[in-house]
N, C-alpha and C positions, 0 to 999 in steps of 0.2 A: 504493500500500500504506500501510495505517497502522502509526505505530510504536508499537506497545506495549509502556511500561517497565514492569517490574514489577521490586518490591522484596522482598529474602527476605535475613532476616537470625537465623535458628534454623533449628532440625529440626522445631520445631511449627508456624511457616506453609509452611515446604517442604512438609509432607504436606498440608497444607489448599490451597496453591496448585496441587500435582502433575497433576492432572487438566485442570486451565485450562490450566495447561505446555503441556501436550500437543496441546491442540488449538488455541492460538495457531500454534505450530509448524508443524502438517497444514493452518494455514488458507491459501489463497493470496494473500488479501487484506489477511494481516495479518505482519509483520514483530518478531518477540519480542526485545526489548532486556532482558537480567537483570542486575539492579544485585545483588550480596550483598556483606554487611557483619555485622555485629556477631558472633556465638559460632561462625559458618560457616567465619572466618578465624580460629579460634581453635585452639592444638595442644591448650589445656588440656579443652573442649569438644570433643573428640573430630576436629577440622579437616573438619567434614561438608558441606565446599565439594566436597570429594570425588566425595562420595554424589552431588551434581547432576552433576557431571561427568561419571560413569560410568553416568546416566543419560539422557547425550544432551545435556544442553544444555551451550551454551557460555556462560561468564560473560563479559559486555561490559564491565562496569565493580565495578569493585572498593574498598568504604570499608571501609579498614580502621583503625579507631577504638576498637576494645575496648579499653577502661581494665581494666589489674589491681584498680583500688582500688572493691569495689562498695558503698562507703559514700555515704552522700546526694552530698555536695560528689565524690566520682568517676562519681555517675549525671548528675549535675547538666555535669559538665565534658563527658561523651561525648554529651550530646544536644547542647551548643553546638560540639562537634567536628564531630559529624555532620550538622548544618547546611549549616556550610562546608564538608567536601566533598561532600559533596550537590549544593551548586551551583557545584561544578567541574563536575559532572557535567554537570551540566544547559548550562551556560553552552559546552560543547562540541557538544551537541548533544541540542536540546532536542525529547522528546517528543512525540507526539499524544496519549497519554493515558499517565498515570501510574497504576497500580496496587499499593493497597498495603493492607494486611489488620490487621484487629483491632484492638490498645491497646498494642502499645510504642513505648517512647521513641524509639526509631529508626526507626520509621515515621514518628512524627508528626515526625521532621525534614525524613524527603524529602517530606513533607506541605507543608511550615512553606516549604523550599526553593523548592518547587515556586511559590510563589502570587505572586511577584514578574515572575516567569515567563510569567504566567498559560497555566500548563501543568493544563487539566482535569483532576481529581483521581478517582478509580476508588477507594469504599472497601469491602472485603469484611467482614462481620460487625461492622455497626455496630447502634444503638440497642439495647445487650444493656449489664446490669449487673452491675459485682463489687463489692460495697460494700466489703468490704475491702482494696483496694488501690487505687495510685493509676491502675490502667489505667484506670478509670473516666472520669475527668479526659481522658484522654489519647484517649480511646476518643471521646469526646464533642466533644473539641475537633477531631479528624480529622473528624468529621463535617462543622461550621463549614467545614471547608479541603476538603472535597469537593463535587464537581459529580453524580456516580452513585453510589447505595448499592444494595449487594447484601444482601442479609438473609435473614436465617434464618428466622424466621419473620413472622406478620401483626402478633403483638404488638410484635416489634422494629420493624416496618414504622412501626407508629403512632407509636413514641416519635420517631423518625427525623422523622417531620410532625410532631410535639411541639413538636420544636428548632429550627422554624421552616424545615426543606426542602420546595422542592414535590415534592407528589406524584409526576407525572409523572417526576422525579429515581430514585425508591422502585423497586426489581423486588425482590419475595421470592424467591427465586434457591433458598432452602434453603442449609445447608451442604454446600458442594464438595469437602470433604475425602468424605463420605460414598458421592461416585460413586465410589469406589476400591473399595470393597468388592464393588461390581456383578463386580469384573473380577479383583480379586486374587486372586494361590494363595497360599493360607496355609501356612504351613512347618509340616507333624506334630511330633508331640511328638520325636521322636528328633533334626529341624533344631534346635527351640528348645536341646534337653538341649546339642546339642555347640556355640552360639552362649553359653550361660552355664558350660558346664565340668563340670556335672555331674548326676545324673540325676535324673527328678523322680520319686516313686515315689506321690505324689499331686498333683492340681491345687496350683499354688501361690498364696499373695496376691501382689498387684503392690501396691505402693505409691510412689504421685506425691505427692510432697510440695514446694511450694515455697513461697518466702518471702510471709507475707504484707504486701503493702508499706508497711501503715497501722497497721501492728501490731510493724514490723521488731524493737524491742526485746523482745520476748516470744521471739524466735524459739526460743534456748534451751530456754524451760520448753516450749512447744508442742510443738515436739519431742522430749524427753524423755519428756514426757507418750502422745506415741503408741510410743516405744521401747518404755515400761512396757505400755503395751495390749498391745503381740505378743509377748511375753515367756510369755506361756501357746498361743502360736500351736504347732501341731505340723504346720504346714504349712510347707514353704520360703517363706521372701520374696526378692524381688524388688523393690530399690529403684533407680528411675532416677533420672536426675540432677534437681536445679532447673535453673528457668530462671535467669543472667545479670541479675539484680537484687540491690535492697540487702540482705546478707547471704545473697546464694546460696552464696559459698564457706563462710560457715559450717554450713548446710544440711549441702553437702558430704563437707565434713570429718566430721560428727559420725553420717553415715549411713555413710559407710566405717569408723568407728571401733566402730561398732554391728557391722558385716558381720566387721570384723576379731575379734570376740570371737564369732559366730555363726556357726559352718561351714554351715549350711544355709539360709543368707541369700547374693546377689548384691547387688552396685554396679554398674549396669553404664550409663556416659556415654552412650550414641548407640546405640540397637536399629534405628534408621531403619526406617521405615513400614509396611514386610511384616512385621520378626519384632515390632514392638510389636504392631501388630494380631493376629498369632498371637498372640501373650503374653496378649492379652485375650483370644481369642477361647476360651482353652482354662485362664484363670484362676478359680479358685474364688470371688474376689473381688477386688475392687479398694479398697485406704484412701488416703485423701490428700485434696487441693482441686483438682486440676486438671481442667481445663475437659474435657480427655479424658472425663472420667469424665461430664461431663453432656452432650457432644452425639456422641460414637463409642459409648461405654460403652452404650446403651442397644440398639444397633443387636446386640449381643452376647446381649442379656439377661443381660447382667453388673450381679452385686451392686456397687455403689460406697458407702460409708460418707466419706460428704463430712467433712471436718473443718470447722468455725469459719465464720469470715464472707469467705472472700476468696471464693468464686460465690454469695454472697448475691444474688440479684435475677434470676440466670438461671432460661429456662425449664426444667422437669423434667419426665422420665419419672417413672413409680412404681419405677424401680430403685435410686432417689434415698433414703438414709437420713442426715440431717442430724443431725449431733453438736455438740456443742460442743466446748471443749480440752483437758476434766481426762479420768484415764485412764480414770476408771470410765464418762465418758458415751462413750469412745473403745471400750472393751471390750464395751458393752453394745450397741452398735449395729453390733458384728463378729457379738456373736453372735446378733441381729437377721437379719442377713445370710445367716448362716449356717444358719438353722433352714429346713428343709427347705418347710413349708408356705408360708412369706414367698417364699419362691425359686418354689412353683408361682405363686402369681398374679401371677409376670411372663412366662406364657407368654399369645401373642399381641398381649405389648404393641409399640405402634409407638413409632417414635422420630418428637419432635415434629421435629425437625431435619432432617429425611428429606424431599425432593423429587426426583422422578425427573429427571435432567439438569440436576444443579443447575451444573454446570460451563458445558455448553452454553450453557445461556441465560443465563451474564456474558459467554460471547464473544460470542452471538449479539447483543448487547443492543451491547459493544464493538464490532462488528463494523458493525451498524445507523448509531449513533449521531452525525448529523450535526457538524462540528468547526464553531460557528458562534457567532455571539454570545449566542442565548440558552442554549447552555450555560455559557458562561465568565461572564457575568454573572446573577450570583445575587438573586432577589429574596426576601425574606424570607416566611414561607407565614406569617399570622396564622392562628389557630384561631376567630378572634371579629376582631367590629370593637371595639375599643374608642378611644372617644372622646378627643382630645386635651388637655380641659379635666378628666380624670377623675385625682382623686389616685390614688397609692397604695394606701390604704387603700380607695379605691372598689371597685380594679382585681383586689386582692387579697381580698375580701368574695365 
């Protein structure tokens, strides 16, 4: 049997791993090791180590490293924390393949952990960019420390051979979070009404707003600046939590203090994967940055009004209306959203991020995938030959 670790350390790669979960599990061949670590073990995060529990899995190893302080120097302190226990982990028993998703920090340590190890690396939603934050960086560097890339789409595919991976490395897998919806019941309006406390007497907005990490000192006016947008809203909102980055508690704070002056506004930390998918599925709209909004959101044909630059560079549906951060370009692309005609031409559209058994074929690929030298040693994929005698200046011409 192989043992496949995999790492889950939020409520937004749990829903996006959920389906692989599952069928690591049902496979015979394959043995599921789950490491959870960072907002999972957290009480102030809702403790949604839980949610996996009472979904069936058992957690094997447990980092818990969340720092209270999410300023530079205490994001900066929990990836060198997570590091090192990382490779406790490892150094007790060390993996056939590691799997780990996306662009945080605490991935890219059991990343970083893993390569001493030389424990082959499994990376889900790689070659995809947020120009606004530092997952970028982070995103890109996990690629370097990976041996297989799963990808969303052809154009991530390419960037991925970009960065110097071979091909053969490359499966477009599609987004796996996306097989969920094949299978899920979604909770009617009456589940959602008694999950938020009170009733909804029209569609509401959902709003995902979190910090962006290249911008962290604006956070304030940026968000103030969307408070002022929905302040003519006559629909309920619905604001879920940020992610566990620099300035998430301020986020926080300043959206409960908005909720606490607006009776027909919600805060609510943790919806876990059924009732947020109902919440979009039966939302009038959605405002914020979150990735949500550009690879599930569309599956909905859900309005999204993207805020600013932190999904700069990802691919788009047409359900996609990009704003910038002052209120009137935040107001105008609500009620963009909102006009009935814009709303019909996104009937039939497909979501780029959509493949049939996108889950499937990372196990199947996991499952396949010989444990041998030419996966663990990596050769660099040129795109060209370029010559050794060629300066800079030639190379870059």
């Amino acid at each position: 049997m192989k043992n496949i670790a995999v790492v889950t350390t939020s409520r937004a790669d749990y829903g996006i791993y959920l389906p692989i979960l599952r069928r690591i599990k049902s496979d015979a061949t394959l043995r599921l090791r789950l490491i959870a670590g960072g907002t999972h073990l957290s009480q102030e995060h809702g403790l949604t180590i839980k949610a996996i529990e009472e979904d069936g899995f058992e957690i094997n190893d447990r980092i818990d490293v969340f720092e209270s302080d999410d300023s530079p120097q205490g994001i900066a302190i929990s990836i060198g924390q997570s590091v090192v226990e990382f490779s406790k982990v490892f150094a007790r028993e060390i993996p056939d393949i590691l799997v780990v998703v996306g662009d945080r920090y605490e991935m890219l340590a059991a990343a970083l952990a893993a390569l001493p190890f030389k424990i082959p690396v499994a990376h889900i939603h790689g070659g995809e960019i947020t120009r606004g934050a530092i997952d970028d960086a982070l995103r890109h560097s996990m690629t370097k420390l990976s041996h297989l890339h799963f990808v969303a789409t052809d154009s991530y595919a390419r960037r991925v051979v970009q960065l110097g991976e071979e091909p053969w490395r490359v499966t477009v897998s599609g987004a796996p979070s996306l097989d969920i919806l094949d299978t899920i019941d979604l909770l009617p309006k009456p589940g959602i009404e008694r999950l938020l406390g009170f009733s909804l007497s029209r569609a509401p907005v959902l709003v995902t707003f979190h910090p962006v990490t290249l911008e962290y000192e604006q956070t304030e006016w940026q968000l103030s600046n969307l408070f002022n947008a929905l302040e003519e809203q006559s629909e309920s909102v619905i604001f879920t939590a940020p992610n566990a980055d620099t300035t998430g508690r301020k986020v926080s704070v300043m959206m409960k203090e908005y909720v606490g002056k607006h009776p027909r506004s919600r805060f609510v930390e943790n919806l876990g994967t059924q009732a947020y998918f109902s919440l979009m599925n039966m939302a009038s709209l959605m405002v914020g940055n979150s990735s949500s909004g550009i690879i599930e959101a569309p599956s909905f044909k859900l309005p999204v009004v993207n805020i600013g630059t932190r999904q700069q560079g990802r691919v788009r549906a047409r359900n996609i209306i990009d704003v910038g951060y002052t209120t009137i370009e935040i107001k105008n692309g609500i009620k963009m959203a909102s006009s009935p005609a814009w709303r019909r031409g996104l009937q039939g559209m497909e979501n780029p991020y959509k493949k049939p058994g996108a889950a499937e074929t990372v196990v199947q690929v996991l499952r396949s995938t010989e444990l041998d030298e030419r996966l663990i040693v990596k050769r660099f994929h040129d795109l060209g030959v370029i010559e050794e005698s060629c300066s800079m200046a030639e190379i870059v011409s």
